[in-house]
Every structure is written in structure tokens, then in C-alpha cells.
KEDOKE-246324 format. One record per residue (C-alpha): x, z, y; residue in one letter. Coordinates in pm, 1 decimal, decimal comma. Layout:
% residues N
<<X Z Y> "A">
...
***
This chain:
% residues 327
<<14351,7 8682,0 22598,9> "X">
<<14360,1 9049,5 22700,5> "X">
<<14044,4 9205,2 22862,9> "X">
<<14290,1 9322,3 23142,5> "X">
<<14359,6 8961,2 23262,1> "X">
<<14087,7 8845,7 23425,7> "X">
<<13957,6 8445,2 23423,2> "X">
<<14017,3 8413,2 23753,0> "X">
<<14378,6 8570,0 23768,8> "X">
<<14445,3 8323,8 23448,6> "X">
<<14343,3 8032,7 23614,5> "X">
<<14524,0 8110,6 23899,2> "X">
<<14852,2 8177,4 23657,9> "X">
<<14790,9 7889,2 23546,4> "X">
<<14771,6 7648,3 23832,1> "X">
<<15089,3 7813,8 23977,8> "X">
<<15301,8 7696,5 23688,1> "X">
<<15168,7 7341,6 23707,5> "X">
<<15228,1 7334,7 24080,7> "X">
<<15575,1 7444,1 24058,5> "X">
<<15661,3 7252,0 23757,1> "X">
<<15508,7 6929,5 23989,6> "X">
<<15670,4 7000,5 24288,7> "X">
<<16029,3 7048,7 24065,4> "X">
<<15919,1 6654,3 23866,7> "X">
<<15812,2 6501,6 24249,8> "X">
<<16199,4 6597,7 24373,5> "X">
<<16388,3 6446,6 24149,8> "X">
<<16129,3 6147,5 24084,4> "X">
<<16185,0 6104,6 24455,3> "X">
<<16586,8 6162,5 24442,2> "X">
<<16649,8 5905,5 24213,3> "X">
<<16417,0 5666,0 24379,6> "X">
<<16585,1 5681,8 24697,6> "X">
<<16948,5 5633,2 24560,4> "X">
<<16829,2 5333,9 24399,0> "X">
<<16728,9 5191,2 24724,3> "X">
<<17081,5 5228,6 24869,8> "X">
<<17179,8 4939,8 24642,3> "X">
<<16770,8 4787,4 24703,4> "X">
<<16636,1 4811,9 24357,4> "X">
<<16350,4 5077,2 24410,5> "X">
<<16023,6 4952,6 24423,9> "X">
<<15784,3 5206,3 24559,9> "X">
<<15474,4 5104,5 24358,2> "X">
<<15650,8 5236,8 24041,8> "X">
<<15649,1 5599,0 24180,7> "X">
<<15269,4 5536,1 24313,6> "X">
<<15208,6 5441,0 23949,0> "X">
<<15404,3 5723,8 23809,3> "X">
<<15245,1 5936,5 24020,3> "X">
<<14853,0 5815,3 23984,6> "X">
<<14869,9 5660,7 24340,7> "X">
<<14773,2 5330,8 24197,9> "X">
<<14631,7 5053,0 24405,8> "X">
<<14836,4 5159,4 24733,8> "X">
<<14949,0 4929,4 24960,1> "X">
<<15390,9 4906,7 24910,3> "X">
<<15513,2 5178,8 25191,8> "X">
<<15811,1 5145,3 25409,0> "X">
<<16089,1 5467,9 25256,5> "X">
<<16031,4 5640,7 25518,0> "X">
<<15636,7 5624,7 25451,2> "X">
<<15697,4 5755,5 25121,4> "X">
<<15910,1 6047,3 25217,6> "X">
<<15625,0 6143,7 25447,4> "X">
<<15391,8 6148,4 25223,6> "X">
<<15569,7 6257,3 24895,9> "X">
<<15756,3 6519,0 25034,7> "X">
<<15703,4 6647,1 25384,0> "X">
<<15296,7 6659,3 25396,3> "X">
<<15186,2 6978,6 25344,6> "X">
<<14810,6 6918,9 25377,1> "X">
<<14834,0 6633,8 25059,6> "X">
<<14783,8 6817,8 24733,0> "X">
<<15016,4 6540,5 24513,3> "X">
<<15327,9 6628,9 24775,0> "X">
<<15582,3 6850,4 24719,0> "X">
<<15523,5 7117,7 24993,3> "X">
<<15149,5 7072,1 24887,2> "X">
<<15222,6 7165,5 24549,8> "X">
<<15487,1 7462,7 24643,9> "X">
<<15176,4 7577,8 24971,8> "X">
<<14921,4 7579,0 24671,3> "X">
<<15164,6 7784,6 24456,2> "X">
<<15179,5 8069,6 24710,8> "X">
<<14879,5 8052,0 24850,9> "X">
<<14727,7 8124,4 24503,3> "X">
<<15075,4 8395,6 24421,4> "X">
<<14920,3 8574,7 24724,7> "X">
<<14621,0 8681,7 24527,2> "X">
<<14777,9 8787,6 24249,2> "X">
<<15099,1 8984,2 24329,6> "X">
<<14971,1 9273,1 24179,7> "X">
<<14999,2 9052,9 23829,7> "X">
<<15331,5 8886,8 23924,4> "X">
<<15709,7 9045,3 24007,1> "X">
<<15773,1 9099,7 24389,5> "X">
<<16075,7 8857,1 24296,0> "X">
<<15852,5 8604,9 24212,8> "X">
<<15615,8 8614,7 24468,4> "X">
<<15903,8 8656,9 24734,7> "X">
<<16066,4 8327,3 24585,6> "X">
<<15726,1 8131,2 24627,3> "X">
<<15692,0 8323,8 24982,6> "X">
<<16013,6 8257,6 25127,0> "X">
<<16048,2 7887,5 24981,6> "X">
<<15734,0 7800,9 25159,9> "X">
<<15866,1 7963,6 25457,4> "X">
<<16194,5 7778,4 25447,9> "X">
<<16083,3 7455,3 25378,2> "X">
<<15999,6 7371,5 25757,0> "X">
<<16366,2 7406,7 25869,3> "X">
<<16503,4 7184,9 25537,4> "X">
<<16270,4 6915,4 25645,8> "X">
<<16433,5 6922,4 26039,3> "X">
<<16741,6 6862,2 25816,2> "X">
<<16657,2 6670,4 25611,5> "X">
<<16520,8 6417,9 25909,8> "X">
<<16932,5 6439,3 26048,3> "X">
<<17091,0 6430,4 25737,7> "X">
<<16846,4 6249,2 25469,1> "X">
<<16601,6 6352,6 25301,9> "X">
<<16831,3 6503,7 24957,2> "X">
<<16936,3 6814,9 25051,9> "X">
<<16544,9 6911,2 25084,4> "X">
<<16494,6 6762,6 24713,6> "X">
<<16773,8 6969,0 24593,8> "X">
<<16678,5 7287,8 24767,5> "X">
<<16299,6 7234,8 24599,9> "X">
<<16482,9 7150,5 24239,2> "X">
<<16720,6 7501,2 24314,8> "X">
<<16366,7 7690,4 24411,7> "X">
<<16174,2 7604,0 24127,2> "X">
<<16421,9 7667,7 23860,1> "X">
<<16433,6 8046,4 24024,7> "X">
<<16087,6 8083,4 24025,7> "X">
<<16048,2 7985,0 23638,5> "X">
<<16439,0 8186,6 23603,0> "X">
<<16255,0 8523,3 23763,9> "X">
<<15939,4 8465,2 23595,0> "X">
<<16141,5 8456,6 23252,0> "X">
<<16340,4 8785,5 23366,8> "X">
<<16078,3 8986,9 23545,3> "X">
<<15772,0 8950,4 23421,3> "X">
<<15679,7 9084,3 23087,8> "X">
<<15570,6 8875,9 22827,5> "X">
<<15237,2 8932,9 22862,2> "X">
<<14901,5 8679,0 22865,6> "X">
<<15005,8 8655,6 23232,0> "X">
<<15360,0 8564,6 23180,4> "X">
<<15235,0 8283,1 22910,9> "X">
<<14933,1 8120,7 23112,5> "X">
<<15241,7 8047,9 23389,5> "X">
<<15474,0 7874,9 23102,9> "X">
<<15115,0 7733,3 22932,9> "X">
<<15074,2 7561,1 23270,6> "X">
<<15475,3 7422,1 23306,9> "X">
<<15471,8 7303,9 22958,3> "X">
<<15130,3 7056,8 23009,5> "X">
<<15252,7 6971,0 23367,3> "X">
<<15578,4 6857,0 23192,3> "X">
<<15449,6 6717,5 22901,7> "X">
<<15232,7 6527,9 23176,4> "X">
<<15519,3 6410,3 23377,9> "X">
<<15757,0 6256,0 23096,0> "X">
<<15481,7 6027,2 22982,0> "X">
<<15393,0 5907,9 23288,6> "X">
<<15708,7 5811,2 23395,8> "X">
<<15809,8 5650,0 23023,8> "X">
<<15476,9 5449,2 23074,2> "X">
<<15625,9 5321,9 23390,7> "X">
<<15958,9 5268,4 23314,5> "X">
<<15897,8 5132,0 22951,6> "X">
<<16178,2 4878,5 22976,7> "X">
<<16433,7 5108,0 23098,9> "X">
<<16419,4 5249,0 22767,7> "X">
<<16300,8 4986,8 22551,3> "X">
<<16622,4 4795,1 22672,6> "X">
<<16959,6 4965,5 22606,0> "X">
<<17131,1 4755,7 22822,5> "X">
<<16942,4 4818,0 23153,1> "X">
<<17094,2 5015,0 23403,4> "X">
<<16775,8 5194,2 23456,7> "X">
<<16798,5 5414,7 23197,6> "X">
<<17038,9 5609,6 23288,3> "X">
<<16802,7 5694,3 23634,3> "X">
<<16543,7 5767,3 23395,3> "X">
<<16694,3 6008,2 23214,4> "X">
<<16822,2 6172,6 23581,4> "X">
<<16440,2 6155,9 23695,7> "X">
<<16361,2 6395,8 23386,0> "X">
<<16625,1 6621,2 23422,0> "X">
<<16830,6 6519,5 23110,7> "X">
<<17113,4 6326,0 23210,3> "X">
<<17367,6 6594,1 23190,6> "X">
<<17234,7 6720,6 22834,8> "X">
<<17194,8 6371,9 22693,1> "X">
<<17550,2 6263,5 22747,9> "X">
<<17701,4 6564,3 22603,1> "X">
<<17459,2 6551,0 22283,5> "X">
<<17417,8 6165,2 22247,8> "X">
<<17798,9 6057,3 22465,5> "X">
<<17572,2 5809,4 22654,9> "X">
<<17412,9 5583,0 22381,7> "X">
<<17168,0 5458,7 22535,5> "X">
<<16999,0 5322,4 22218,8> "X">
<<16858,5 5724,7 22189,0> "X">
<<16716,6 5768,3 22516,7> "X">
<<16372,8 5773,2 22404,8> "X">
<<16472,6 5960,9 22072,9> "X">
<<16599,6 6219,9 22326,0> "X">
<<16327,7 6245,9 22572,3> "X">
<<16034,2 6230,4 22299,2> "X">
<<16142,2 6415,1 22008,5> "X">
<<16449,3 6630,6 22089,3> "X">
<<16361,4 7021,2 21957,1> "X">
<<16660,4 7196,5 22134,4> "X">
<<16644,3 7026,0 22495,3> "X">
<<16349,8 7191,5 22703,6> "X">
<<16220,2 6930,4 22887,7> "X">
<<16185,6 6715,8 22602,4> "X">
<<15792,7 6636,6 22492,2> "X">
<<15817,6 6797,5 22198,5> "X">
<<15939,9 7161,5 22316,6> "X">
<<15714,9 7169,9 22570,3> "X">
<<15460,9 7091,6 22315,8> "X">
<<15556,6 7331,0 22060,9> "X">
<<15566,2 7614,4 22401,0> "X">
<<15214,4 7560,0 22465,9> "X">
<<15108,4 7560,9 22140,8> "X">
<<15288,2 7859,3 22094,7> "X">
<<15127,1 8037,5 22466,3> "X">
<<14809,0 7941,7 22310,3> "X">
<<14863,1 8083,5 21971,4> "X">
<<14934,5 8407,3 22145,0> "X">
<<14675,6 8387,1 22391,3> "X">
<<14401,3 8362,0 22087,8> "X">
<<14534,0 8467,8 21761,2> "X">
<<14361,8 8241,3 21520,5> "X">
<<14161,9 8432,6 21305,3> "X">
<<13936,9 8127,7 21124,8> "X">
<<14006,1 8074,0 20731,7> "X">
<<13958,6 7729,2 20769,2> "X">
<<14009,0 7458,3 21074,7> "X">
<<14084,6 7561,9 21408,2> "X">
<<13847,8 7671,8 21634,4> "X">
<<14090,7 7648,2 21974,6> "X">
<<14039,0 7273,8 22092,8> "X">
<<14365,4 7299,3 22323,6> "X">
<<14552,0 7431,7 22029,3> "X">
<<14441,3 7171,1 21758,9> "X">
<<14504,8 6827,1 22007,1> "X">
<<14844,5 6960,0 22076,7> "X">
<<14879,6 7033,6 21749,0> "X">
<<14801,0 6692,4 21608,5> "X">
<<15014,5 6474,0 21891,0> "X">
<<15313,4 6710,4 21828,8> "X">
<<15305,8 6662,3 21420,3> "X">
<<15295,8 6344,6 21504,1> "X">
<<15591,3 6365,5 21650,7> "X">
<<15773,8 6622,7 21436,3> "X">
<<15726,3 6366,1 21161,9> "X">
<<15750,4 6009,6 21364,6> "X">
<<16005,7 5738,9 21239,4> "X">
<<16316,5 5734,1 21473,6> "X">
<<16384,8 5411,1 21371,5> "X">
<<16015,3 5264,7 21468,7> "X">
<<15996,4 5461,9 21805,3> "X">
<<16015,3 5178,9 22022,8> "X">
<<15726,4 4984,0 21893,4> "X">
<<15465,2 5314,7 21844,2> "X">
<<15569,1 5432,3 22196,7> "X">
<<15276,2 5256,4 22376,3> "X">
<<15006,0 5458,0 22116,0> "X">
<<15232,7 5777,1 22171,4> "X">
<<15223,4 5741,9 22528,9> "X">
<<14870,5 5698,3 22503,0> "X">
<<14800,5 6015,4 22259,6> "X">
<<15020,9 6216,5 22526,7> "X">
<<14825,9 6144,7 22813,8> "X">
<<14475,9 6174,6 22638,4> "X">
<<14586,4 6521,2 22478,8> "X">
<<14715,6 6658,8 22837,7> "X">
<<14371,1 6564,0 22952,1> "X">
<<14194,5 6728,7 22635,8> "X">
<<14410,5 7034,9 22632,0> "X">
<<14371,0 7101,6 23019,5> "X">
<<13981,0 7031,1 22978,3> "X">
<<13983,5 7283,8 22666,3> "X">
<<14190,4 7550,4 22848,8> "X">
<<13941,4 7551,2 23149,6> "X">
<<13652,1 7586,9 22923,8> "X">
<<13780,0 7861,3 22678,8> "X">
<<13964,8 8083,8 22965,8> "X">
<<13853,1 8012,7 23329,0> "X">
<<13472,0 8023,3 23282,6> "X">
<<13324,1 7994,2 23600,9> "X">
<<13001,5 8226,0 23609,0> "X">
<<12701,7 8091,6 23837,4> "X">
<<12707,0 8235,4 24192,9> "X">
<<12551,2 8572,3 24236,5> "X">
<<12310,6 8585,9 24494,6> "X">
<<12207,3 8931,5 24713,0> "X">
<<11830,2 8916,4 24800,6> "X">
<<11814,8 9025,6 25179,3> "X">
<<11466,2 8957,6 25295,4> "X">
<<11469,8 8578,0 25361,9> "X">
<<11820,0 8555,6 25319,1> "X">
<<12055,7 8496,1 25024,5> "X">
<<12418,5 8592,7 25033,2> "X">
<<12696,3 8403,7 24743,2> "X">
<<12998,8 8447,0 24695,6> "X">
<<13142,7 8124,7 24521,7> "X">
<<13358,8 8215,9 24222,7> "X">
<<13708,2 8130,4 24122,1> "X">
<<13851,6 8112,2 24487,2> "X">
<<14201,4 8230,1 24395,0> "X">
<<14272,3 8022,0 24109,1> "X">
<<14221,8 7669,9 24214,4> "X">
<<14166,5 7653,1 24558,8> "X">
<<14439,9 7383,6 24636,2> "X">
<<14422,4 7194,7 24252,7> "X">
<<14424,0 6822,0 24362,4> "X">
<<14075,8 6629,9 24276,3> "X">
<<14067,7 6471,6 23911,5> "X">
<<14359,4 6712,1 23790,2> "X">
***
């Protein structure tokens, strides 16, 4: 990492990308929950599971909306993740493009009136307005910013939130995919983003859903390009320098789940998918763990000696103010 970049502005980089990236998964999660309980298939605990909320009492759909979408002052909701992403954009514009921070700024701003709408109409054109948002923010990032440590901390942060994401919700919905003949798979695939791009590249067999999702090297949402991008921020980040090993703990798990993948039998997929599941959600927690230890080093609070009286300042206030607890 450049000297120029500081740890907090990185961490705060960081955290942005995630929150967008979670807010973007949350929306169309939530889309394609609710359209399955026009025809009364959805059961909510699947999402709660999906999204770490296990235990919960079943909620009414309109609970769930509430609370998934609409609540700003819940980290793990949608306009909680897109308030922490601007409220943490606000102390770095100086590092971002005024396109991107306007884009954070006025989707914030907006997202009061979509949910009056969205309470007369239903709750999808707010989903779709928060999918639309999210792919401009991560469009201008890509066409404003330079590609700088900053720039790659914000795609480091998308490609572990989506990396994230995927597993969870194959964990969940293991028989949507371990059965080719369940409907569900198709929603699935429309929860990830990859509907449209799986039927032109696979004409709907359904028998390569998980091939797809898992392994696929050209289709960005796919586990293993969003590994390969954050092994490739990190590699940039730290140039690695050491004749032998690999000193960069974030760099070497990712490293070993996606070989693991690169070189995985297609044919066997469906019966190493619950230890690959497994390895994906233990790396995200390693690599995140590894990346807050090497970059956002938190120095102890610096205390002014005033007489009697000692003044701090806690450190790190930009960065993570609004992460959710046991992120």
C-alpha cells in the first residue's frame, strides 16, 4: 500500500465496497423472495439463514420488508448498508470522484421517497432502484477513479462481500442446485445475478448451475472471479517480494480455496460442495481478519495530559463506524 493512503482512509474504502456490494445482494435476495410468495413458496427463515439472522422467530412479509429493507438504523438492511456507505464516502471525498460520492449522496437522499412508493405500489421498484444505484456506484468507481490502492481496497471489499454472499446462499439453497429438476434453481441463479448470463452460456441446463456459479472464470459474480480480483487487489496492494512462501495471510487463504477451485472435478462438484462451501466461508473470515490486521492497524488512543484531565481521541472513526457487529 502507498504511504499516501492512509489506514484509516483504506479501511474506510474498504467497508464502502462491502456495504454497497451488500446492499446490491440484500435487493435481489429480497426480490426473488417476495415473487416466490405470490405463488406461497417463500419461507422467510431461509433468507434469515442466508442472511446470519438465525434463530428468529418466522416474520409476517411485511415484517421482513421492514426490517430488510426500509430500516435505516439496522446495519444488515439495505438503507443501513447504503447510510453506512455515505456516511463513511463523506470522509473521504477528497480520495473518491465527486461522481461517486454524489451517487452514494443522492441515493441515500432518494431512498425516503422510493420507500413512500414502494408502500403504494410494492415494495420492487425500491429493490430495483437499489440494484440500478449500486451498479453506478461500482460503474463510476471503475470510470473515475484511478486505479490506485484506493480504487482497489473498494473492489478488494466487493469481491469478499460477494464471494461472501454466493456461499451463503448455496449453503441455504443446497437442493435447488443439487436437484436439476427443482424449480428453485432457476430463483437461485436470479438471487445471484446470473440468470440472464447463464441461459445464454449454458441455454438453461440446469445440471451446470453450480458449475456456473462456483467455477465460471468469465462471469463476474461467479466465486472464482471474485476470488481471483481480490487476490489480484492484494497482489497489488503488497507486491510480494519473499523468495519463498507467502508472507500476506489474506493473499495465501484465497489463494489456496481458489486453486482449489481452478483445479476441482466438474463432474464431482455436487458431492465436495458442502467442504467447498465450508472453505469459502472460513477463508472470507480469514481473509477479512488478515486484511484488518495487515492494513487498518488501529494505534492505541493518544492521550493529552491537561492537569487532572486526559483528552482521546478514539481512532479509526471514519472507516468503520456503521460495520455491523461480528462482520
Amino acid at each position: 500500500m502507498t504511504r499516501e493512503l492512509l489506514s484509516r482512509i483504506a479501511e474506510t474504502l474498504y467497508w464502502i465496497g462491502r456495504y454497497v456490494e451488500r446492499s446490491d445482494d440484500i435487493a435481489r435476495l429480497l426480490d426473488v423472495s417476495l415473487h416466490r410468495t405470490l405463488v406461497g413458496e417463500e419461507d422467510w427463515s431461509t433468507v434469515l439463514a442466508t442472511l446470519g439472522h438465525g434463530g428468529a422467530e418466522a416474520p409476517t412479509t411485511e415484517t421482513m420488508v421492514q426490517r430488510l429493507a426500509y430500516d435505516s438504523e439496522t446495519p444488515g438492511s439495505i438503507a443501513g448498508c447504503v447510510r453506512a456507505a455515505r456516511e463513511n464516502a463523506r470522509g473521504v471525498r477528497e480520495i473518491v470522484s465527486s461522481e461517486v460520492w454524489e451517487c452514494l449522496n443522492v441515493t441515500w437522499n432518494e431512498l425516503p421517497l422510493r420507500q413512500i412508493g414502494a408502500e403504494r405500489l410494492g415494495p420492487h421498484g425500491y429493490l430495483r432502484y437499489v440494484r440500478e444505484r449500486a451498479a453506478l456506484f461500482f460503474g463510476l468507481a471503475d470510470a473515475t477513479m484511478s486505479r490506485d490502492d484506493g480504487w482497489r481496497f473498494i473492489v478488494l471489499g466487493r469481491s469478499l462481500e460477494r464471494v461472501d454472499m454466493i456461499s451463503r446462499l448455496l449453503s441455504v439453497h443446497y437442493e435447488a442446485v443439487a436437484n436439476p429438476s427443482s424449480p428453485n434453481w432457476r430463483l437461485l441463479l436470479e438471487a445471484c445475478g446470473a440468470d440472464e448470463s447463464f441461459t445464454r452460456t449454458h441455454r438453461g441446463d440446469a445440471r451446470r448451475v453450480l458449475e456456473f456459479l462456483l467455477l465460471d472464470r468469465l462471469f463476474p459474480r461467479s466465486v472464482m472471479h471474485a476470488l481471483a480480483t481480490a487476490e489480484q487487489c492484494l497482489a497489488e496492494l503488497t507486491p510480494d517480494h519473499d523468495r519463498a512462501g507467502m508472507s500476506d495471510a489474506a493473499r495465501a487463504a484465497i489463494g489456496r480455496v481458489r486453486m482449489s477451485l481452478e483445479y476441482a472435478d466438474v463432474a464431482d462438484l455436487d458431492e465436495q460442495l458442502p467442504e467447498l462451501l465450508a472453505a469459502l466461508q472460513a477463508v472470507c473470515v480469514i481473509a477479512s481478519e488478515a486484511i484488518t490486521d495487515r492494513f487498518f492497524q488501529h494505534v492505541s488512543t493518544v492521550r493529552w495530559e491537561l492537569g487532572v484531565q486526559a483528552w482521546g481521541m478514539a481512532p479509526g472513526m471514519g472507516g468503520a463506524e456503521w460495520k455491523p457487529a461480528g462482520v
